[in-house]
C-alpha positions as CSV (number, residue, x, y, z in Angstrom):
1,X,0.0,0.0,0.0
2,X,1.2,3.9,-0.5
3,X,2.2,6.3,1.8
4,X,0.0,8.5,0.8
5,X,-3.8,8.0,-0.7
6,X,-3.9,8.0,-4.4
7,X,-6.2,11.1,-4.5
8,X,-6.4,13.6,-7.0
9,X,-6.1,17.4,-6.2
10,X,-6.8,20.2,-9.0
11,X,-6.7,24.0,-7.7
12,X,-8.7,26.9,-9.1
13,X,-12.0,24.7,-10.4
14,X,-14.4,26.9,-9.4
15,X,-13.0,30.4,-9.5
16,X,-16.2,32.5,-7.9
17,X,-16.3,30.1,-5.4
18,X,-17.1,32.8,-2.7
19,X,-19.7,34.2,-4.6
20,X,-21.6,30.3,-4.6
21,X,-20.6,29.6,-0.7
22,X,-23.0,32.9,0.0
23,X,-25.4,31.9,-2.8
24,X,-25.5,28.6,-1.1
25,X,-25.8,29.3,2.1
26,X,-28.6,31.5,1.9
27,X,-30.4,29.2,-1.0
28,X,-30.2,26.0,0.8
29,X,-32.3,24.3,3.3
30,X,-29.9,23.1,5.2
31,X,-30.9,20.0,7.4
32,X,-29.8,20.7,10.7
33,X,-30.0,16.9,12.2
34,X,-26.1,16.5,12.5
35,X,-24.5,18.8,15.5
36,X,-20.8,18.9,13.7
37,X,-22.5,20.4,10.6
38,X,-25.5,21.4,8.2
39,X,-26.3,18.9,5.3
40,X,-28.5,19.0,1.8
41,X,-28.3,16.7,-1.1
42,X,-29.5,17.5,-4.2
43,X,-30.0,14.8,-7.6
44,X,-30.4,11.2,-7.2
45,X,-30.8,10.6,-3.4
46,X,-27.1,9.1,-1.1
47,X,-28.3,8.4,1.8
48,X,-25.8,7.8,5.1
49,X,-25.0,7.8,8.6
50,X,-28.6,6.9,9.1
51,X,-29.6,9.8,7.4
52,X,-32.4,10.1,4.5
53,X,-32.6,12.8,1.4
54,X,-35.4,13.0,-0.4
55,X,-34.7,13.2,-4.5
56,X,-34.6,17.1,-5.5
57,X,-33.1,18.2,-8.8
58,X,-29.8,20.2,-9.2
59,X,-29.7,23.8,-8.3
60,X,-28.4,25.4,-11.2
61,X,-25.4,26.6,-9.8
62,X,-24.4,23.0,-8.9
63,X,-25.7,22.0,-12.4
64,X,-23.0,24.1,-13.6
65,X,-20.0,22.7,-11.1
66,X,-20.7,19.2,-12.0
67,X,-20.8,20.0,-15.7
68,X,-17.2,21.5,-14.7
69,X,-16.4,18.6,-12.6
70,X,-17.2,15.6,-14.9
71,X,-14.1,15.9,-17.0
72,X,-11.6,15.7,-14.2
73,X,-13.1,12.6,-12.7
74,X,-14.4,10.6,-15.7
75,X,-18.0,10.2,-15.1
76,X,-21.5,12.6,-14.6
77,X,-22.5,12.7,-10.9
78,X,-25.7,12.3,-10.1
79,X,-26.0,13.3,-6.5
80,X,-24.2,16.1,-4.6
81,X,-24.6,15.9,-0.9
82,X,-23.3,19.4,0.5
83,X,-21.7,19.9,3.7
84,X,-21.7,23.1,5.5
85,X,-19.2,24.1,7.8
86,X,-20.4,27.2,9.6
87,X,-16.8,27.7,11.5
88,X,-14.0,26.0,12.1
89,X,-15.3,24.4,15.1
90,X,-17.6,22.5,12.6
91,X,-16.0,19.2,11.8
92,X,-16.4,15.9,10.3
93,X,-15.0,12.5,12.1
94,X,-12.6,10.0,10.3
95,X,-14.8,7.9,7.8
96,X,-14.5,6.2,4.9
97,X,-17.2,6.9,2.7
98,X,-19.7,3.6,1.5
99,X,-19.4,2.7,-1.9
100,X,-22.1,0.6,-2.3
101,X,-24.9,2.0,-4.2
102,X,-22.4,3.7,-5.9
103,X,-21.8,3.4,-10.1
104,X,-19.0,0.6,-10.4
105,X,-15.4,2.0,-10.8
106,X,-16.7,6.1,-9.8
107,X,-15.3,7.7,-6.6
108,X,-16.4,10.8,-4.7
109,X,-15.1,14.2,-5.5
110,X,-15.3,17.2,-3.1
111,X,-15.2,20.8,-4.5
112,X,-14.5,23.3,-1.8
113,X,-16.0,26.6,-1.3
114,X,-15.2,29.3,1.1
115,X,-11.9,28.9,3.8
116,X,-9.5,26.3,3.2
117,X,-10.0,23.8,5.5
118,X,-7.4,20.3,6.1
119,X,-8.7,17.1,4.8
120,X,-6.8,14.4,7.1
121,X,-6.4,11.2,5.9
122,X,-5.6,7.9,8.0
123,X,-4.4,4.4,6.7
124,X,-6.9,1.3,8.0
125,X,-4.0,-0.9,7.9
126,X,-1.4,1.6,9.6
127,X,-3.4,3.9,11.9
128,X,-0.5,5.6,12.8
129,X,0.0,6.5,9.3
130,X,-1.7,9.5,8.2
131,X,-1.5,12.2,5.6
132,X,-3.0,15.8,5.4
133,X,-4.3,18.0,2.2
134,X,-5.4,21.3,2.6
135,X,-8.4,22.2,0.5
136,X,-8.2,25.6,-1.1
137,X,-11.7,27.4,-2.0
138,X,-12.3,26.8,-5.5
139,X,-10.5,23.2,-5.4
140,X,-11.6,19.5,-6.6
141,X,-9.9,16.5,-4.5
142,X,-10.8,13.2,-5.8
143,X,-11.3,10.4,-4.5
144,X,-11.1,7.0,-6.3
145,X,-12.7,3.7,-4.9
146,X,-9.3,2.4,-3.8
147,X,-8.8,5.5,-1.4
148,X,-12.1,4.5,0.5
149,X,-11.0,1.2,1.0
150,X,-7.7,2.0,2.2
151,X,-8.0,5.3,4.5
152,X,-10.7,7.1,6.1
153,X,-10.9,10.6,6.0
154,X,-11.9,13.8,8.3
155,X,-11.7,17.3,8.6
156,X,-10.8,18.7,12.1
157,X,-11.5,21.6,14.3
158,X,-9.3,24.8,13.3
159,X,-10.8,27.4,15.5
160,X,-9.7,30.1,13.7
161,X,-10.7,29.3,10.1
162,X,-14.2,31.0,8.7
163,X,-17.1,29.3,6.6
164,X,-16.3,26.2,4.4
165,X,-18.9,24.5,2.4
166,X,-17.8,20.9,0.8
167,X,-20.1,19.9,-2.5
168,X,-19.7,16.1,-2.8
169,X,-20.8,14.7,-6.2
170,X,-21.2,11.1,-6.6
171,X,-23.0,8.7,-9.3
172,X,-25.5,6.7,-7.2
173,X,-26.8,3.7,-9.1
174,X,-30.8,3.8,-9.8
175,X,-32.8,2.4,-7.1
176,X,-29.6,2.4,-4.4
């Protein structure tokens, strides 16, 4: 196995990416059921953690970052499940994230919007091992199958860092 997870990291995707943190913020009905952080999902519904979405479409602004998205990652998502991070006392434990339900051979890419915000990594087979990628606003990490299977994955507490959303796109198989 690596020493570090074979992600992908592209800068500068989405370069209004302030102006679509506000829009989103204020456009979104954010579900509020998670303490660490506010949650939506737009498309075809990924349901986790216990947690149901109902299917919505796309907000056209999303529309329009998937469109951008889909040639760095090889496929058309069909879901994006948004976290909001109001401050950087929101946070998000060390996960891997399920890839069943998902399209065979498709992964999970994150656009960030807002403050950049670390995105720790941490090997199941070496826990001790661990690897951290700081996610500028405007930027596209993926993350192939192979990552989820080797290393979970969290974003701590950094008191001091301002809003942060994280649009997560995803092709979820029909009827997952």
């Amino acid at each position: 196995m690596s020493t570090t997870p074979a992600i992908a990291y592209i800068p500068d995707v989405v370069a209004n990416h302030r102006d679509v943190l506000r829009e989103l913020i204020h456009r979104v009905a954010w579900d509020k059921r998670m303490q660490a952080r506010h949650t939506a999902s737009f498309g075809r519904p990924y349901n986790y953690s216990e947690m149901t979405y109902r299917e919505q479409p796309f907000l056209p602004t999303l529309a329009d970052i998937c469109q951008t998205v889909a040639p760095h990652i090889g496929f058309r998502p069909n879901n994006c499940l948004i976290n909001y991070y109001i401050d950087g006392r929101s946070r998000m434990g060390f996960h891997a994230d399920s890839l069943e339900g998902l399209t065979p051979k498709t992964g999970v890419a994150i656009v960030s919007l807002g403050a950049c915000r670390t995105l720790w990594f941490r090997s199941f087979a070496q826990p001790e091992q661990t690897f951290a990628q700081p996610l500028e606003g405007g930027s596209l990490l993926y993350m192939p199958p192979a990552v989820q299977r080797q290393w979970k994955h969290g974003v701590r507490r950094e008191p001091e860092t301002g809003p942060r959303i994280s649009l997560t796109f995803r092709s979820v198989c029909p009827g997952a």
